[in-house]
Each structure stands twice: as structure tokens, then as C-alpha cells.
C-alpha positions in Angstrom: 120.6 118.8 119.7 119.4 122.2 120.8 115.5 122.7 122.0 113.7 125.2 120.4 111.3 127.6 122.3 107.8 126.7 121.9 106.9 130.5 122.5 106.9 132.1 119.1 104.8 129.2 117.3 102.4 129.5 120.4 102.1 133.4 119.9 100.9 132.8 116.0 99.0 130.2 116.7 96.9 132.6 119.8 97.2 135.6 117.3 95.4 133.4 114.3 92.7 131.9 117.0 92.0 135.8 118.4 91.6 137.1 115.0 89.5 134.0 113.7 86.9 135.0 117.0 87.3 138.9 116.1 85.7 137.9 112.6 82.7 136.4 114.1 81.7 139.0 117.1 78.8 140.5 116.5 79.3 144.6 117.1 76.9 146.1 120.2 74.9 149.2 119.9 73.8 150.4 116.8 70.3 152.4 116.1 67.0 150.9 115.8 63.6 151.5 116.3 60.4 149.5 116.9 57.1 150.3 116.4 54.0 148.5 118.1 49.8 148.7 118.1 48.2 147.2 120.7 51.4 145.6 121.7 51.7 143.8 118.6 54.9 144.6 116.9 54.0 145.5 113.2 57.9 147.4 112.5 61.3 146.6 113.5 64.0 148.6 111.7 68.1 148.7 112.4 68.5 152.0 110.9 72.1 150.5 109.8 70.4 147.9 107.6 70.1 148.4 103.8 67.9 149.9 102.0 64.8 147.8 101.7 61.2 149.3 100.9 58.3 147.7 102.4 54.2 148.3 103.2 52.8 148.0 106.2 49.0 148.1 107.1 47.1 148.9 110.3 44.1 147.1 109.3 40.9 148.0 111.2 42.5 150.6 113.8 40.1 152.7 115.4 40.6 155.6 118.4 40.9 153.3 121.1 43.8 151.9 119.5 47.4 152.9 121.0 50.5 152.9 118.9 54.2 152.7 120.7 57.5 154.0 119.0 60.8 152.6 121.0 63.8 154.4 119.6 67.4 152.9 120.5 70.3 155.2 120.7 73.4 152.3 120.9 71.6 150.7 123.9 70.1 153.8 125.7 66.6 155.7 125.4 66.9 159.3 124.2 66.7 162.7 125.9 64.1 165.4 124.9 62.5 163.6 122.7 59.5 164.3 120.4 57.5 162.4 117.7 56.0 165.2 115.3 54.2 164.6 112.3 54.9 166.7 109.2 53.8 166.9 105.5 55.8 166.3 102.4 57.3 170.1 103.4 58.4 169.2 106.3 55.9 171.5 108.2 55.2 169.9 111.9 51.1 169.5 112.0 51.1 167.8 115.1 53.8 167.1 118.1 54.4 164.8 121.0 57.3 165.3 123.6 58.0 162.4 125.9 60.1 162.5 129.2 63.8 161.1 129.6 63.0 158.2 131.6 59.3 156.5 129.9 60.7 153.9 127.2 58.2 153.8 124.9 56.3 156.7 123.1 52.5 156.3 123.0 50.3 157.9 120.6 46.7 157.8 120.6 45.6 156.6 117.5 42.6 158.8 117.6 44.9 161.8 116.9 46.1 160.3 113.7 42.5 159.9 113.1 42.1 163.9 113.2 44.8 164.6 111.6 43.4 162.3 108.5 40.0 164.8 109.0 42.0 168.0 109.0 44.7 167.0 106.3 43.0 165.5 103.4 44.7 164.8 100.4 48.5 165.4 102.2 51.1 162.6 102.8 52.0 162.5 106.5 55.2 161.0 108.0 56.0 160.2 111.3 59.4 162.0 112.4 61.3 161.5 115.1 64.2 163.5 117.2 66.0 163.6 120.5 68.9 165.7 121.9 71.4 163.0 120.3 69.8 163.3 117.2 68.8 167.1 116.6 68.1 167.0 112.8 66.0 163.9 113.2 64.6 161.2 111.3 61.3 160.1 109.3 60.4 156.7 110.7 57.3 156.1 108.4 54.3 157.4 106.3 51.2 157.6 107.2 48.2 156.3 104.9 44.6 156.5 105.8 43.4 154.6 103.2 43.1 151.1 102.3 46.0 151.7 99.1 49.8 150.9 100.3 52.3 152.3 98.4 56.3 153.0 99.4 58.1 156.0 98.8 61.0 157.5 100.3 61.3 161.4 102.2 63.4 163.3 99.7 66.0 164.4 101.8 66.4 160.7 103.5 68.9 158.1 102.8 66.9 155.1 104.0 63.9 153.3 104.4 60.9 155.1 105.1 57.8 153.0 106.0 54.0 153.5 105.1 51.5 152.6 107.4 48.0 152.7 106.6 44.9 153.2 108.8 41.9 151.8 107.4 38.6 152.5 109.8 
């Protein structure tokens, strides 16, 4: 009677058990960005996810109110990086540049407010763009009214966000 080596049915059976755990692990990084007011978190978007439209409302914000963008690049914060806002032409009306190592991106909502003064009647997104991304991205519309309605950016591929500031 001649013994067989164990080895080759213990190699298929530690090749199926590795690929069986490779199916289930979860893949790190990825980009994302949250967006907060008042440190209460009101938008959380993986920008791999698919396409889903949605309102948001900023009910009763006024100027003292703060509102906080954190963008993830795969697990790290950005370099040069600016929030501008812009209208349906892409035009920047207003811009914010934030330093390398300051996480989040604060905005005083009272600036949003002028902008709502001095740009009547245009829609308003919020765009964002760092040295890793240099063409950017729109993160969300801006509304000043108490109406919520979705759209996208024309030249986007995903989700776009309204948010509406009612006074």
C-alpha cells in the first residue's frame, strides 16, 4: 500500500479558502465626500456609488450658520484645494481656498446668503478641486428657496445634490 502526499489536496483546499475570503474583502480608499451644518451631517456621498438623485433642505439656515465640506482622496485630505461656486456656465462667482493640512472646509453661510442677493434667478452649484483632482467636481446645487428640485450639471456623470436655504 503506498501513502499518498497530503500536500496537493491541502494546496486546493488553502487556494479555495483564500479565494472564498478575497470575495468578501471590502476594497480601501475610494472617493467621498461629506458635507455638514452646524455639525450635523445633512450629505454623505461615495463618489463611486450609483447614480441616485436626491433633495436635500437646509431648513431655517441663517448667517451665523457654518457649513463644512470634507473631501476624501483614497484616505488622505487634498492639496490646494478650493470650493468655488459657479453658475450653470460654469463661471466662478465666489471662491474659497483652504490649506493642506485643515480637514474640513468651512463656509460661512452668510456668504451664500449674498450670493442669493447678488445672483437672483441663477442656479448655483458648489464645485470643488484640489491638485489631485485639477478639472474638479460639482458636489451640489444650491437653492435659496423653499422649492427642491434635482437636476444634474451637464457635463457630470453623477449625482449632483440640491440644497436649499430657506431664511
Amino acid at each position: 500500500m503506498q501513502h499518498r502526499s497530503l500536500k496537493p489536496a491541502l494546496m486546493a483546499v488553502l487556494t479555495i479558502i483564500s479565494a472564498c475570503l478575497l470575495a468578501f474583502t471590502a476594497k480601501a480608499g475610494g472617493e467621498s465626500f461629506e458635507i455638514y451644518l452646524n455639525n450635523k451631517l445633512i450629505l454623505r456621498q461615495a463618489v463611486s456609488q450609483s447614480l441616485t438623485l436626491q433633495s436635500l433642505q437646509l431648513d431655517k439656515a441663517n448667517k451665523e450658520d457654518q457649513l463644512v465640506i470634507y473631501y476624501n482622496h483614497c484616505g488622505a485630505i487634498g492639496k490646494g484645494r478650493t470650493i468655488a461656486i459657479r453658475d450653470d456656465k460654469g463661471n466662478v462667482l465666489k471662491e474659497w481656498k483652504f490649506d493642506d493640512a485643515t480637514k474640513g472646509m468651512t463656509i460661512a453661510v452668510k456668504e451664500l446668503l449674498q450670493l442669493e442677493k447678488t445672483y437672483t434667478r441663477t442656479n448655483l452649484n458648489i464645485f470643488y478641486s484640489a491638485q489631485q483632482m485639477p478639472k474638479g467636481r460639482t458636489l451640489s446645487a444650491l437653492q435659496f428657496t423653499g422649492k427642491s428640485t434635482t437636476w444634474r450639471y451637464q457635463h457630470e456623470s453623477w449625482t449632483v445634490w440640491p440644497i436649499a436655504f430657506v431664511r
